[in-house]
C-alpha positions, 0 to 999 in steps of 0.5 A: 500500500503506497504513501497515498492510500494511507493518507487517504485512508486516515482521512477517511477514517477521521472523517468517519469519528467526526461524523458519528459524533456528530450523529450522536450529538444530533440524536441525543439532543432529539431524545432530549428535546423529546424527553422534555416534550413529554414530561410537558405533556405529563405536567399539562393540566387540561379543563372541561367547561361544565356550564358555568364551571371548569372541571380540572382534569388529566389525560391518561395514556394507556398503552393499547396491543399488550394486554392479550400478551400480558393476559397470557404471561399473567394466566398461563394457566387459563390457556393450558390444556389439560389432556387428563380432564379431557380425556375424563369428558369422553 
């Protein structure tokens, strides 16, 4: 491998560090940016107009998709077949 090839190699690899570097500087300010956005979130109080008063209330988020596989982790009981009383059935 001749004079160049090393230059060049060298160069691409401090190019390379600066631009991971810079990747995750961008990626770790977003997370913070979105960190601080939810925690906003979490904070904001909302207020429903009921007539002539406002009822303060809060938003909860419930997670949707996982409950059928939390049931089944929680219950593994209730799914399981017992081929004893199955076969007592018959």
């Amino acid at each position: 491998m001749g004079k160049k090839d090393k230059e060049h190699r060298a160069k691409v690899a401090k190019r390379n560090v600066k631009s991971n570097q810079d990747k995750y500087a961008m990626q770790n300010a977003l997370n913070k940016i979105m960190k601080r956005m939810a925690e906003e979130k979490e904070v904001e109080n909302l207020s429903v107009s009921v007539g002539d008063k406002e009822v303060p209330f809060q938003v909860e988020s419930i997670p949707v998709g996982n409950s059928i596989v939390n049931f089944k982790e929680e219950n593994p009981q209730l799914l399981s077949v017992d081929t004893d009383t199955t076969k007592e059935e018959n």
